[in-house]
Structures are given as C-alpha cells and as structure tokens.
C-alpha positions in Angstrom: 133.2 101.0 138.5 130.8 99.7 135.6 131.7 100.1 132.2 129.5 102.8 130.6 126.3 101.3 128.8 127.1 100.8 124.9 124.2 102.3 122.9 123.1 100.2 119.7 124.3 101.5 116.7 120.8 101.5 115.3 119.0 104.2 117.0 120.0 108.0 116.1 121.4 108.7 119.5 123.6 105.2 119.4 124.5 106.3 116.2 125.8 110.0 117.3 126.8 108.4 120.6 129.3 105.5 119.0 130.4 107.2 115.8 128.3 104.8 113.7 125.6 106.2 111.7 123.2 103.8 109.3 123.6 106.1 106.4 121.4 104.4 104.2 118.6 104.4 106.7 118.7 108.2 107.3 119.9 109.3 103.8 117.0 107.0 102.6 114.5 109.1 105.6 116.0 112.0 104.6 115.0 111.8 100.6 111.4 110.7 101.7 111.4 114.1 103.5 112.1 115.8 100.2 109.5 113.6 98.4 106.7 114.5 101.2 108.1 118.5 100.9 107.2 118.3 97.1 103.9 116.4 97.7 102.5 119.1 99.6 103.9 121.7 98.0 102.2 120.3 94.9 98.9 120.6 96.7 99.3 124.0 97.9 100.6 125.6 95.1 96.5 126.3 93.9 95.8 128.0 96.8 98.3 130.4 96.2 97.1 130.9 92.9 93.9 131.3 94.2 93.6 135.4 93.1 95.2 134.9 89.6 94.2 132.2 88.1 90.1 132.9 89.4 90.2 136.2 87.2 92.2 134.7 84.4 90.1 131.8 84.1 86.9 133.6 84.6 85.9 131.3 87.9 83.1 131.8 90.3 84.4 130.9 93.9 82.0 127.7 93.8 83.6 126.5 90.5 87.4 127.0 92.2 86.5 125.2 95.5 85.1 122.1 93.4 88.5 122.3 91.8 89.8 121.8 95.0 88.2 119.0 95.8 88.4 117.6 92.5 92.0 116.7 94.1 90.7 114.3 96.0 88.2 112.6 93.6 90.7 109.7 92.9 92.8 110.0 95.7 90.6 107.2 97.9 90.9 104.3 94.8 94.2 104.9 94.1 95.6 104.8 97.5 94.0 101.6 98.5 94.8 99.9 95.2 98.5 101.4 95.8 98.6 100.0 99.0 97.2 96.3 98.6 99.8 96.4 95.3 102.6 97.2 97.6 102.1 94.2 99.7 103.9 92.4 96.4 106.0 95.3 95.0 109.1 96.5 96.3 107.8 100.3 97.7 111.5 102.0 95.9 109.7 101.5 92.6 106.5 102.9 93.4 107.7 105.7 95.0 110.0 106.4 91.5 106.8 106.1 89.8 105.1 108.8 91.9 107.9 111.1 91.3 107.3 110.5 88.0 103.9 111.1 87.5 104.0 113.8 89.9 106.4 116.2 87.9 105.0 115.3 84.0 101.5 116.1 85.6 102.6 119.9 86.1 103.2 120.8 82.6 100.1 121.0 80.7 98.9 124.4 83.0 102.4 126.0 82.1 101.8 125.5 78.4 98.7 127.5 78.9 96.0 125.2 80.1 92.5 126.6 80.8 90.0 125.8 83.7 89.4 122.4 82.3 93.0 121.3 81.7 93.3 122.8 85.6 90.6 120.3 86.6 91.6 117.3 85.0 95.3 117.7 86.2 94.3 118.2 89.7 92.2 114.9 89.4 95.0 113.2 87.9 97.7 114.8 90.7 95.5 113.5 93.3 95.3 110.1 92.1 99.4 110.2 91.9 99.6 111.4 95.2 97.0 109.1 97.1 99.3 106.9 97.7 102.1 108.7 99.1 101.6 109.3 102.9 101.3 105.5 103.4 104.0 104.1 101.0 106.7 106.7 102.4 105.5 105.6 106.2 105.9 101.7 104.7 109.6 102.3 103.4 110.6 104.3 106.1 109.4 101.7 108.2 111.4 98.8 106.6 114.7 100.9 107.6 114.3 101.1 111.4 113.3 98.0 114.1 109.7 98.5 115.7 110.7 100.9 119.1 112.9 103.3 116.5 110.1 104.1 114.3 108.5 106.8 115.6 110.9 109.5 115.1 111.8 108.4 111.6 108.1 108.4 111.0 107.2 111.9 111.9 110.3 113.3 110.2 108.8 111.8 107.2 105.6 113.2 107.8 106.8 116.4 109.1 108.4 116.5 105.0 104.5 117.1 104.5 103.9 120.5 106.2 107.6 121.7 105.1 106.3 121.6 101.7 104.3 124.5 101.9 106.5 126.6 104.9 109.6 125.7 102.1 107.8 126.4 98.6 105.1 129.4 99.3 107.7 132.0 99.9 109.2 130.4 96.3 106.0 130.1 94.6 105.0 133.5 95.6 107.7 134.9 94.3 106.9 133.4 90.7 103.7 134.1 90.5 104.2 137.9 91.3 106.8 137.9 89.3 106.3 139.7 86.2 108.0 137.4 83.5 106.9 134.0 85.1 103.7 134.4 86.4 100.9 132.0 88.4 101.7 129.3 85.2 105.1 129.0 86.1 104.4 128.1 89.7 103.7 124.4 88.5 106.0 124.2 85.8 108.9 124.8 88.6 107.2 122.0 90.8 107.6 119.7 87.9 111.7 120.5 87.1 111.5 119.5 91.2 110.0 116.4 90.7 112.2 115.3 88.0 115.3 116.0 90.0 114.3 114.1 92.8 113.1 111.2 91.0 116.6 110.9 89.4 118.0 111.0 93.0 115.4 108.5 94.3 116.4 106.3 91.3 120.3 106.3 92.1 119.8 105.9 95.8 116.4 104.3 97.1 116.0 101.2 98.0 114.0 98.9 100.4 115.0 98.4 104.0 115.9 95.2 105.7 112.7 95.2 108.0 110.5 95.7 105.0 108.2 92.8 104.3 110.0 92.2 101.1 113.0 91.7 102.5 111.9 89.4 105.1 110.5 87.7 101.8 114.4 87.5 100.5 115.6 86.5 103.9 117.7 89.1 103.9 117.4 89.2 108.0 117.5 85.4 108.5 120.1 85.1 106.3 122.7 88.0 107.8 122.2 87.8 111.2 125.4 89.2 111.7 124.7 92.7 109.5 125.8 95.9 111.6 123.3 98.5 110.6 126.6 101.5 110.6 127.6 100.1 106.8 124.4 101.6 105.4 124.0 98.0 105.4 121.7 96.0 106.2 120.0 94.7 109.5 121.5 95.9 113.2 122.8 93.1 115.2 120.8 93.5 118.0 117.5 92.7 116.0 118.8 90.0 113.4 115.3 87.8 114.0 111.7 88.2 113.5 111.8 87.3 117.4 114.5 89.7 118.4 112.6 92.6 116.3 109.8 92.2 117.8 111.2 92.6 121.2 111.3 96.2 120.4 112.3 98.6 122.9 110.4 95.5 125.7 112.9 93.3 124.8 109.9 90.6 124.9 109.2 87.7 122.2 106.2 86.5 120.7 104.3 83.8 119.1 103.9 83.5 115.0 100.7 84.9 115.7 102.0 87.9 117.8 100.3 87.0 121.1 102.3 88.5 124.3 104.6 86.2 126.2 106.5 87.3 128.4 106.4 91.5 127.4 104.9 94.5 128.4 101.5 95.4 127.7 102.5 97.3 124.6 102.0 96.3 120.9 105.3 97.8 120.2 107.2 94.9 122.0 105.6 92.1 119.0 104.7 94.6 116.5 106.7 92.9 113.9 106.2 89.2 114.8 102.2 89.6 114.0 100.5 86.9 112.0 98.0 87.7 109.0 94.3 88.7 110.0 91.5 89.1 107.4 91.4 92.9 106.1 88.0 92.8 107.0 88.4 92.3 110.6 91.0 94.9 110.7 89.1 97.7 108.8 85.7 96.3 110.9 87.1 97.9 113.9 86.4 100.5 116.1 89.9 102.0 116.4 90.3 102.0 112.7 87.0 103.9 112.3 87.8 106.9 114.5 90.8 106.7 112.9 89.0 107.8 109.7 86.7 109.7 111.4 89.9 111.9 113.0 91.8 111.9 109.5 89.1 113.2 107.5 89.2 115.8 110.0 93.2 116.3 109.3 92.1 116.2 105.7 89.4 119.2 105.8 92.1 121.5 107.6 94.2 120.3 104.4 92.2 120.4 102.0 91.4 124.7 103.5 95.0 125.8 103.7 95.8 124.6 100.2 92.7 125.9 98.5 91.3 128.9 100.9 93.9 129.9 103.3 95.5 133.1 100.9 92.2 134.1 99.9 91.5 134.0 103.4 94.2 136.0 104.6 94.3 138.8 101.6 90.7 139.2 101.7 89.5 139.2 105.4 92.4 139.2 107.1 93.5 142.1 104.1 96.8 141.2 104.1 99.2 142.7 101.9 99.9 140.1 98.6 103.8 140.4 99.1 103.3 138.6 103.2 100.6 136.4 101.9 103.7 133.8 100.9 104.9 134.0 104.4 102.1 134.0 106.4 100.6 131.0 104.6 103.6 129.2 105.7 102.9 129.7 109.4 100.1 127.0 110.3 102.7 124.6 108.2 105.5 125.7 110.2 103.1 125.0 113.5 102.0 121.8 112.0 105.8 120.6 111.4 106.4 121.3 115.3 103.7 119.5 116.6 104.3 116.3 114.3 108.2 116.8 115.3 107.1 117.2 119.1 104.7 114.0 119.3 106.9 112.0 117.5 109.9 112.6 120.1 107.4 112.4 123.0 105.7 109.0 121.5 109.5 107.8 121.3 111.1 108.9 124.6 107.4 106.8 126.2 107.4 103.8 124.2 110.9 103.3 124.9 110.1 103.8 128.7 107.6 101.0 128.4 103.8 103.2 127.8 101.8 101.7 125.6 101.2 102.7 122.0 97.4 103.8 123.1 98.7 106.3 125.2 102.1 107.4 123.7 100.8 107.8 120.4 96.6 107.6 120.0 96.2 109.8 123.0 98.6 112.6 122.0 97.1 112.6 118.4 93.3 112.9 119.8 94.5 115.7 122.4 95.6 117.6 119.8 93.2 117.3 117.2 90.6 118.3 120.4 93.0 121.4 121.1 92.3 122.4 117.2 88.9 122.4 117.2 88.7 124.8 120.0 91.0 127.1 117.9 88.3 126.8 114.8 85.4 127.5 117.1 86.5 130.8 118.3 87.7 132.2 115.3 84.6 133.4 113.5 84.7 136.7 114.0 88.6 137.5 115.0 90.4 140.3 112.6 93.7 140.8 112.0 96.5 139.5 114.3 94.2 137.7 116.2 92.9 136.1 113.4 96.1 134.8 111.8 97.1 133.3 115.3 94.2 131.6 115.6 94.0 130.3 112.0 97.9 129.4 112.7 97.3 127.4 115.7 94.2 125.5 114.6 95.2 124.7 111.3 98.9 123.6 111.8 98.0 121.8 114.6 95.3 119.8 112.2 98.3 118.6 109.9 99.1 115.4 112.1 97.2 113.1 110.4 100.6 110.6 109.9 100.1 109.9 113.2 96.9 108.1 113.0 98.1 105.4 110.1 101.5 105.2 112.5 99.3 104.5 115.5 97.1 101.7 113.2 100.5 100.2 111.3 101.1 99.1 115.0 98.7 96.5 115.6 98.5 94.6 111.5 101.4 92.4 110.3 104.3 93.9 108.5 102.6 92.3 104.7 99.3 94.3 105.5 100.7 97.4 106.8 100.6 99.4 103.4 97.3 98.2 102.7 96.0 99.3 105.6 97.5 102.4 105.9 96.3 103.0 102.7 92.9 102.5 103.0 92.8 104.5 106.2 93.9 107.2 103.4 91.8 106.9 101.0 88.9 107.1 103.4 90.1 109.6 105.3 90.9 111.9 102.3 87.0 112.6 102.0 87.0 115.0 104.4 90.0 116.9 101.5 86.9 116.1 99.0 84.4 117.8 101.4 86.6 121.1 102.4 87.2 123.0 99.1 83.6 122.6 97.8 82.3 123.2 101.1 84.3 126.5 102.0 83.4 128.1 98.0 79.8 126.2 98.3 79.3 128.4 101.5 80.6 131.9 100.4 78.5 131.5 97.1 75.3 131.1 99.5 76.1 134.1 101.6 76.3 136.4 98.2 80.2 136.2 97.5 80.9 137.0 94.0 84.8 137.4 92.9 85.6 141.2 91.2 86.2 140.4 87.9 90.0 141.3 86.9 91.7 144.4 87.5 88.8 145.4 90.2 89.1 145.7 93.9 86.1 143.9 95.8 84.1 146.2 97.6 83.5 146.1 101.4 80.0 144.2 100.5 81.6 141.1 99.1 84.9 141.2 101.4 81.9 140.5 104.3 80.3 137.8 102.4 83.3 136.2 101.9 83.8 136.1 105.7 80.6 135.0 106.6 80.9 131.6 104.8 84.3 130.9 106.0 83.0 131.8 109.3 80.0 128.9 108.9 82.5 126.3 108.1 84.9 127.3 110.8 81.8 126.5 112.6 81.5 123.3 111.5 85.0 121.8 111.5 85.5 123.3 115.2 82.5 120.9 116.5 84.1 118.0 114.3 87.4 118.3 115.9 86.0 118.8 119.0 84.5 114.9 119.0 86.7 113.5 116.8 90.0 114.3 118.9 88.0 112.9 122.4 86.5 109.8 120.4 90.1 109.1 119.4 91.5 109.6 123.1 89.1 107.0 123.7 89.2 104.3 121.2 92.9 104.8 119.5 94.2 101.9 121.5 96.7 99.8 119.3 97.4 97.8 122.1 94.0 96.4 122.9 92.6 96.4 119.2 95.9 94.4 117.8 96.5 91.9 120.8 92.2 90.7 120.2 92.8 90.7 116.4 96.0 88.4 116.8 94.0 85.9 119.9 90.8 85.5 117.3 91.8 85.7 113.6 95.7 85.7 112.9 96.7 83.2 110.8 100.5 82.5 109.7 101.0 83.3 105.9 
C-alpha cells in the first residue's frame, strides 16, 4: 500500500492538511484584506451621504456627481507613477504611506468642511488610493509561488467589496444618528486608517517571491526556507526555475520561453525576462483589459455615488434599510470574486490555461452583468433591487483583469503594469458620477431643498436619467465581457512577448 501523498506546506490546503500554516503569508493576506475593506469603504462612504450633505451644502445633483468623479481625477497619474516607483521600493512602505494619507485625508470634512473642502479631499483621496488595487495584488503576490496565487489574490480583492457590505450598516448608523451626523462618517474612517496603519507598520513586510527580494537573494540564498515558520521561501520552490514550474512543474529559459511545460503561462510565470512597457501596454489583451475595467469602474464609481439615492428615491426605500440594502451588490460582488478565484485555482492547478481559467470567467461575467443593466430600466421595487444587486456586484471583479495581465510580464514590471491598467481603467469611475447626475439634470431632476419631500414629478425624473445610463453601461458590458472572452489570453500574449522582445535585466 502507497504512503499517502504529502501536500506542500505552502498551499492553504497543505497547510491545514500537515499542521503547518505560513503565518506570515496569510496574516500578511489577511491585513491587506482590511486595507482593501477601508479603501472601499472610503469610497463609498459619499454615496451614503448622498441625501445629507446635498441639502446641507446646497448642491444640484450635477454639482454632486462631478464630485464623484472628481475621485478619479488623479487616480490614473498616481497609480502609474505608484506603480513604476514600486518596481525600486519595497511595496510594505508604500502601502504604510497609503494608510497614512488615507486616514489624515478624512478630517478636514469633520471639522466642518464645505462643498469645496469636499471636492478637494475627494481629489486628493483618489490620488491616495490609485495605487492600491495593484500594490496590494504586487505584495500579496510576493508571499505565494505562481500556481497559489489566485486564491490569495481574490481574497485580497474580495477586501474591496467587503468594504462597503462591512462599513454601510456602520456609516449609516452615524450619519442618522443624531449627535454624530453625515460629518462623522469620515472622521470614523480616518480613526480606521490610523489603526491599521500602526498594525501594517508592526507587521508588514515583503514576501520572499517579491521582486525585491529576489533582488536581496533572499530565495537563492535560503534554499532550504520552509515556508510553516512565517519564514521565508517553501522548499519545494527555492529557485527562480523551480518557481516557475508552478503548479506544471515545467522550467523555463531566462527569457520565460516554454520548455518542456504545459501550454500555460502559469508554469514560467515567474522566470519571465524584461520586455519594453511599450510592447506590453501595445497589446491587444491589455486594451480589452482596459476596455473591461473601465466598465468594472463605472458600476464602481454608481454604487458609491448613486446607488442610495437610487434606492430611497425610486426604489423608495425606507432610510433606516438603505445601509443594508446598499451592501447587497457588495456582498454579490465578494461572492463572485471569491467564486472565480477558487474556480481559476482548482483549473490552473489541473493544467487549463490562464486564458481560460481566469480571462474567460472574468469576460463571462462581466457579459452576464450587462444583461442585468439592460433590463432594469423600468423595474420597481423588489425587482429592481435584485436586478441592481446582481448586475452591480457582479461588475466589482475588476482584480481579476490586472491578475489575468500580472501573468504574462516579469515579476519587476508587474506593479507597473498593473498599475497602468488602473489608472486607465479608472476613467470609466471618472465618467459614472458625472454621467449618472449629468443625465438626471437633463431630464428636469432638481433636489427638494432641505426639510422638503420631492414630489412625484422629480422622483420620475430622477428615474429617467438613471434609466438612460443603465442603458448605456448594459450595451458596454455587453461587448466588453465577449471581447474579453476573446482576447484575455495571457498565455498567447505573454509567450509572443517573451519569443520577440524579452531581454534579461
């Protein structure tokens, strides 16, 4: 009788399995989750207060949805030039620094800040946060060997639509709360950030896969490192070689070409040699990826500016289940990254390539939203918030798409390319806002001032431009999600990158 099959200590289920968890890998994973939970709770937190602070502040619904997007006016420049610094600056620091920056930018609206103090703190939040998706995906990425990243990874990302599914029900409570009030909603998000920065500081540091630790030597060096210690490198991937095997077992050239693996990209991700930005951002599969992320980005950029307008005022939903019911595309969206992470795992570990495991799950569900956008102009109550639920959440999978990408670049470009993809993609969270208000001030919409019910008049305004844009984004989806079925193919964009322009470096 065969001795049962050891599992290596370096995946979750060897872990559980043998007894031998890498603590510093997943306590590491597990504070990113909480830095991504704050993130988006730092963006949604002016949706929900959308009512209040429009009447306080005297705000037409035009001059609230530019606020919106005013977000994303810096968020483009500062993740790329984030991500391009990264590739020489261990990513533990600049996370500490968005933490930072995150939590001090809170404070000027609880000391009584007016519409422009609003608008330049959004602008500056933005440009803190640009960056954040892609660093947390580079850290977390540093932690884990090439086959094991994709559940990390979506956890990670998942952190981003548990921000709002965690923090609405809170930030709801404080705003309707009589001796806090909307102001206080960002001054508790800031007392978050502090906390966790301190935490971060004590406790994050860079993997032993991260390109600055390959820099070090840290793997070549220890070859012998058990990942159970919250050490350092698991045995069975001690080599750039080895870790590129991945879950193939294959090795590869300097320059990452296959020899002797599977067709998959995962097998030599980490063994790929330097290509020209250029070539990599000239791409088709790097263009529908920005194409499909701005899309992710729209849905975003609604639910944290429009979705509790949406749901008191059209839906007419009562203001103590706004909280909750804005948490319920969130909650779908955390499924779906949770689900497609664990499905792109259990296939790349069976051998299917990254196109398929990954690029052709995100574009199926990205199609699958559209459809939901398109048929809900019109819908009332329950049907409504399923609809908005369903299409929404299942819009907040963008991670995937600079997952799918990180595949196919070497491990020194990763950031910067992740980040680009972004900043780019974060238009479409530039568009949304402006576009949504833009649309119900051209159909008549004008907010009650405060203290005064809107009539039935402007409640059908309202709905008539969210309807338009719903519109809109449902075609969008609609081609974006098949395009990226298409064309998302890690596999075939990195392997003609490494054959025609990687150099070693």
């Amino acid at each position: 009788m065969s001795a049962p099959q050891q599992v290596a200590d370096h995946t979750l289920r060897g872990a559980i399995a043998n007894g031998r968890m890498n603590r510093r890998a997943w306590l590491v994973t597990g504070l990113l989750v909480v830095f991504q939970i704050i993130n988006f709770a730092d963006k949604a937190v002016l949706g929900l207060v959308a009512d209040p602070a429009i009447r306080e502040l005297g705000l037409t619904a035009g001059e609230f949805g530019m606020i919106g997007s005013s977000f994303f006016f810096l968020f483009a420049i500062s993740a790329v030039v984030v991500g391009f610094v990264a590739a020489r600056v261990p990513t533990k620091w600049l996370l500490l620094s968005m933490g930072v920056a995150w939590a001090v930018i809170q404070f000027p609206m609880l000391a009584g800040g007016g519409a422009a103090v609003l608008l330049v703190t959004r602008i500056m939040l933005g440009a803190a946060e640009g960056p954040a998706t892609p660093i947390t995906l580079q850290h977390v990425h540093g932690w884990f060997a090439p086959a094991e990243r994709g559940l990390p990874s979506s956890l990670v990302a998942a952190g981003s639509t548990l921000g709002p599914i965690i923090a609405a029900p809170v930030l709801a409570w404080i705003i309707a709360h009589p001796e806090l009030g909307w102001r206080w909603a960002f001054g508790f998000l800031g007392v978050l950030g502090l906390v966790w920065s301190l935490a971060w500081l004590l406790v994050g540091r860079d993997g032993p896969f991260s390109h600055t630790a390959r820099r070090r030597g840290t793997a070549a060096a220890h070859p012998g490192l058990s990942a159970h210690d919250g050490g350092d490198v698991p045995s069975s991937a001690s080599s750039p070689e080895t870790r590129a095997g991945g879950a193939g077992g294959g090795t590869a050239t300097a320059a990452g070409s296959p020899r002797g693996t599977s067709g998959s990209i995962a097998d030599r991700a980490d063994a790929l040699g330097i290509v020209p930005i250029r070539r990599i951002l000239g791409t088709r599969m790097f263009a529908v990826a920005v194409l499909a992320g701005a899309g992710c980005f729209w849905a975003q950029g609604f639910l944290t500016t429009w979705s509790p307008k949406y749901l008191s005022s059209i839906v007419a939903v009562s203001p103590e289940a706004i909280g909750a019911l804005s948490t319920l595309p969130w909650i779908v969206g955390a499924l779906a990254l949770l689900a497609l992470g664990y499905a792109s795992r259990f296939l790349m570990r069976r051998g299917v390539t990254v196109r398929w495991a990954l690029g052709a799950l995100f574009g199926g569900t990205l199609l699958v939203s559209g459809v939901c956008f398109l048929l809900l102009p019109g819908l009332q109550g329950a049907a409504a918030i399923a609809v908005v639920t369903v299409g929404a959440g299942l819009a907040m999978i963008y991670p995937l798409a600079p997952t799918a990408v990180a595949f196919c670049v070497s491990s020194k470009q990763r950031a910067a390319v992740m980040a680009t993809l972004t900043g780019l993609a974060s238009l479409g969270g530039v568009v949304a806002p402006a576009m949504v208000g833009g649309l119900m001030d051209a159909a008549g919409y004008v907010p009650a001032p405060k203290g005064v019910k809107e009539s039935a008049e402007m409640i059908a305004r309202l709905g008539a431009g969210m309807d338009t844009s719903f519109w809109a984004i449902g075609v969008y989806l609609v081609l974006v999600g098949a395009l990226s079925v298409l064309l998302l193919n890690p596999d075939r964009t990195g392997t003609r990158l490494q054959e025609r322009f990687a150099f070693s470096g």
